[in-house]
N, C-alpha and C positions, 0 to 999 in steps of 0.2 A: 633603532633596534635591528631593521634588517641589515643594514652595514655591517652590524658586528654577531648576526648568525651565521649570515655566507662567510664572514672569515674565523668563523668559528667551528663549521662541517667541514669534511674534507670534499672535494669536488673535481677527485684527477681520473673519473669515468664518463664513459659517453654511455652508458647505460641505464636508460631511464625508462620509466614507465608512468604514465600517467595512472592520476588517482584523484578524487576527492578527499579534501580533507577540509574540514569546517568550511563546507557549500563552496568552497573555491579548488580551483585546477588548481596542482601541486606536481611537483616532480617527486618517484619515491626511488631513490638510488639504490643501486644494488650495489656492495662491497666488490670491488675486485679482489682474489687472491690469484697472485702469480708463483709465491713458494708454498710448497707442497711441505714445508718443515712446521706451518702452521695451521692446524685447521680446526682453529677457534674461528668463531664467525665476528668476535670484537680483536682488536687488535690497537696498540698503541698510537693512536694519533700523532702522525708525523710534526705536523708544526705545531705541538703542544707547549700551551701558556695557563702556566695554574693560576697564577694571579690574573688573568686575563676571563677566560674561566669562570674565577672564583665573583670577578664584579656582573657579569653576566645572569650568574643566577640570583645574585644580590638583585639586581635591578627585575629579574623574573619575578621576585617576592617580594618588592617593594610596591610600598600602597595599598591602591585597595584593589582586591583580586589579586588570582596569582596566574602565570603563564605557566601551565601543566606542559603546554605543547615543547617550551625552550626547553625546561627542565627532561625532558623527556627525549627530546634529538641531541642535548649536550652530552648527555649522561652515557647514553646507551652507545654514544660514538667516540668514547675514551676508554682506556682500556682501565681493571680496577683498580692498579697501583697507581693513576696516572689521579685516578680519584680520590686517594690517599692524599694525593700532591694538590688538589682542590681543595681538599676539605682544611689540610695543614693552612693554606697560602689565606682560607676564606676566613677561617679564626682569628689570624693574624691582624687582616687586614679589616677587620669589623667587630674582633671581640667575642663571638659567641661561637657555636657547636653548629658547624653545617648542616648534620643530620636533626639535631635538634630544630635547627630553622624549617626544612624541610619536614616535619612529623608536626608544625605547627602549622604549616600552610595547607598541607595536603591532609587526605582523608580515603578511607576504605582500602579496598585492594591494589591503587594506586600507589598508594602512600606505602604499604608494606612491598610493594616492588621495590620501589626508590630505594626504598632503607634496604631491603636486599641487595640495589644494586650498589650501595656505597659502604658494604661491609667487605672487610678482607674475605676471600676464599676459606681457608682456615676457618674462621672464625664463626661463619656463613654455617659449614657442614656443623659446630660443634654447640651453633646455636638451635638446629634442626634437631641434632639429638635428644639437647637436654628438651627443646621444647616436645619429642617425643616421646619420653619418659615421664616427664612432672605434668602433664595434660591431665586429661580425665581420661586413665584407663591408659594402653599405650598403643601409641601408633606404628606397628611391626611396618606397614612397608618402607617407612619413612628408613627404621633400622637397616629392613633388609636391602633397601636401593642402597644406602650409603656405604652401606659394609664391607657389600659383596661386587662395589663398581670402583670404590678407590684402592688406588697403587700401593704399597707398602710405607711407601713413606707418608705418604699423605694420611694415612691411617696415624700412623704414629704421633706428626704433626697436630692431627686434630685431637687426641688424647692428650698431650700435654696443653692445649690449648684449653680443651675441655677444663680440665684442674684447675688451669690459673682464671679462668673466668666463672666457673662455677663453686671455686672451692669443694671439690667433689671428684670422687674418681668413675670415669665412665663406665670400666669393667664394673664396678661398684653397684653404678646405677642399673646395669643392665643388667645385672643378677639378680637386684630385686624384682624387678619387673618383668622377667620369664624364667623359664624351668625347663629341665628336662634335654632332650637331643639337640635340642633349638638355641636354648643358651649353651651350649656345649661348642655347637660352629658359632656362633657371635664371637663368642670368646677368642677362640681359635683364629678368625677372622682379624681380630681387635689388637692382637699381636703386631699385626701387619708383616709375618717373618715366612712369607712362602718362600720356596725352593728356588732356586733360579738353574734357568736351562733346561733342556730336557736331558733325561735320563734312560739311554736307550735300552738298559738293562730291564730299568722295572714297566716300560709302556705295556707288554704283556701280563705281566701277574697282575695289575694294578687293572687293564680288563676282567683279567680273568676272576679275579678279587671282588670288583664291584659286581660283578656276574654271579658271581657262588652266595655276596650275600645279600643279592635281590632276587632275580628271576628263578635263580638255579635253587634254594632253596623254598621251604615248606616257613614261613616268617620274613623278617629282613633282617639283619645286621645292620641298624643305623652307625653303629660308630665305623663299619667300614668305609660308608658311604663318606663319615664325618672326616674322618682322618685324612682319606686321597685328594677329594674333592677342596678342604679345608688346607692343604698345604701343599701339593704341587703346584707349579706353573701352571700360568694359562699354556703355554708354547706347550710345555707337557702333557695337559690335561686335552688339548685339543688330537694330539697323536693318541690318546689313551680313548678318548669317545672315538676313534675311528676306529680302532682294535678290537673297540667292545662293538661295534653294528656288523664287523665280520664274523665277530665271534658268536655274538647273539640274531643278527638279523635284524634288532629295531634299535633306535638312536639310545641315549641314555635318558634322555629327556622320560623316553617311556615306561621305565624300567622307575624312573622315582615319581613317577606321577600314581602307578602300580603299588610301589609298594611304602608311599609315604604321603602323611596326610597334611592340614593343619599348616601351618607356620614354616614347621621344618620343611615340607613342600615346597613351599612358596620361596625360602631360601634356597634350599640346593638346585632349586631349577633357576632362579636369579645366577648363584653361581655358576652354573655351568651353561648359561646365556651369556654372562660375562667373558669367561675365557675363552668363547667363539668371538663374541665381537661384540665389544661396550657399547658402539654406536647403535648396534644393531637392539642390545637390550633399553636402551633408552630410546629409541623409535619406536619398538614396541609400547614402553610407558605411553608415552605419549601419545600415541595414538587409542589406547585404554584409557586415557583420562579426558579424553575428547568423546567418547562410545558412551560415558555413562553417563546414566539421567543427570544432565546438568553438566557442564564441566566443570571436572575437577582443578580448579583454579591453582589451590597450593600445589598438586606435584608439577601442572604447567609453568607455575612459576618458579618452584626447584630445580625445575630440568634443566629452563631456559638461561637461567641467570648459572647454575653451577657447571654449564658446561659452554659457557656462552665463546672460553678461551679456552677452551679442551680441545673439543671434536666434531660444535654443532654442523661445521658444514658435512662430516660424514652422516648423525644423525638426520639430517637434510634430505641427505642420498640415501641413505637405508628405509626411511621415513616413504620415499618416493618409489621404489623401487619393489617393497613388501606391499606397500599397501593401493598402488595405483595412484593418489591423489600428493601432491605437495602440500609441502608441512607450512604452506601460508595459507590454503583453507581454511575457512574459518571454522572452528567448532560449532557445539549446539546452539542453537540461536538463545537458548535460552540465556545464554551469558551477556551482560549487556553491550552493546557494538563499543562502546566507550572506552569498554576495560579489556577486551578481548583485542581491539589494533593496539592500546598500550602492550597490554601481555606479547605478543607477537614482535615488535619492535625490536623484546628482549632479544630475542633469539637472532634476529639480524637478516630472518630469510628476506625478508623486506625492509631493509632499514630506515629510518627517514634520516638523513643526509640534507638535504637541502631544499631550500623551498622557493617559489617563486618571488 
């Protein structure tokens, strides 16, 4: 079995760091990234073999006991189309559902990693929704992270995805499940149809706008806030928060903490974290779900898994840079050491690659 791990991780870095891992010295490789066109921290595995692969984790789950560790360096070190190509090549050539094999060996937080990491992207965000929606009660940040951090398309993508896996329409769902200003940007949001470019016309009214109906008035104007905020550009929205701290003296950020409460809060300040810099509002998360009593495992493991081929190396640097410590620190201890270096792997800051 170790013949066919070592040619099964990639191992074209001299970048190593020693580490324990089950009571033995272990190498834990760091990714190299040379192009700057990519800064996911997973990336497709060059000498990629899915039916190669595919018998690997067969023999991880065969018998008695299973190899969490193989399953856990194979996975996290292919990119997830590449896992697509596993999962097709594993059915093939044994008959049954990858995932399905996987959800029968493994167990707890583990196991819903795994099946996180061997779900399409798409499918991933539009399994998070509905699972935010049809829960007990609904889970707003869940909405607010996803709504207010993906691109236009990807918005779109996960709405018709949404339909065909749910038989259900997500604007649908999301209007039963809140009200008011809040479901007003959701919606707006769920479109996925912002502006594109900036518009060097409107950067001043669109200060001076959100200004007259926060600060400068006696109440707020939410739907002015809803409208700018909810469908310009980030590129635009970023020149418009600058216009509005000359015009008013304090950021925008202050201006909706002032004068909005609740949910919608918590949304338009996501939004306008986001069109500063995505990396930068997911650092943030993550380092929030590490603060609280306990860590918060699910958004650690939303972040790390849906942004694992985004931008996590920027999250990384944002991560480092806001908060002092790197984002391979480990959280509260109260999380058990077990699940917290699997959680961690996701992300890539430390990947396991290859072993002695």
């Amino acid at each position: 079995m170790r013949k066919c791990l070592l040619s099964a991780f990639p191992c074209d870095t001299a970048a190593f760091r020693g580490a324990t891992f089950k009571g033995q010295k272990v190498k834990i490789l760091f990714w190299s990234h040379g192009s700057p066109a990519c800064r996911g921290s997973v990336r497709p595995f060059v000498n990629f073999n899915a039916k190669h692969d595919a018998e690997i984790l067969h023999k991880a789950m065969k018998g008695i006991g299973t190899d969490e560790d193989v399953i856990l360096m194979l996975l996290t070190a292919r990119s997830n189309d590449q896992r697509q190509q596993i999962k097709a090549a594993y059915k093939k050539a044994y008959g049954k559902d990858l995932v399905s094999a996987l959800k029968s060996e493994l167990g707890g937080l583990f196991e819903s990693l795994i099946v996180a990491l061997m779900t399409p992207p798409v499918l991933y965000d539009a399994s998070q929704l509905h699972k935010a929606l049809k829960g007990a009660g609904t889970d707003d940040e869940v909405l607010i992270e996803i709504l207010a951090s993906r691109t236009g398309e990807q918005i779109k993508d996960i709405v018709k995805v949404y339909k065909k896996e749910f038989s259900s329409k997500l604007e649908k769902d999301i209007c039963s499940d809140t009200s008011g200003h809040y479901q007003k940007l959701l919606v707006i949001l769920l479109q996925g149809s912002r502006e594109e470019g900036v518009d060097e016309e409107k950067i001043e009214k669109d200060a001076k706008d959100l200004y007259a109906a926060g600060e400068g008035k006696f109440g707020t104007d939410e739907e002015k806030f809803i409208t700018i905020l909810g469908n310009r550009s980030a590129e635009h929205l970023r020149k418009v928060f600058d216009a509005y701290k000359k015009l008013s003296g304090s950021d925008i950020e202050d201006s909706i903490e002032g004068e909005t409460t609740g949910n919608l809060e918590n949304l338009l300040l996501a939004v306008v974290k986001c069109a500063r810099s995505v990396p930068a509002f997911f650092a943030e998360s993550l380092y929030k779900s590490m603060r609280r009593a306990g860590t918060d495992d699910g958004t650690l493991m939303r972040i790390m898994v849906s942004r694992s081929e985004e931008d996590m190396l920027d999250i990384r640097v944002n991560f480092k840079k806001n908060y002092e410590v790197p984002l391979s620190t480990p959280p509260s201890r109260r999380t058990p050491v077990e699940i917290t270096r699997r959680l961690y792997a996701t992300s890539v800051v430390e990947m396991i690659n290859a072993v002695l």
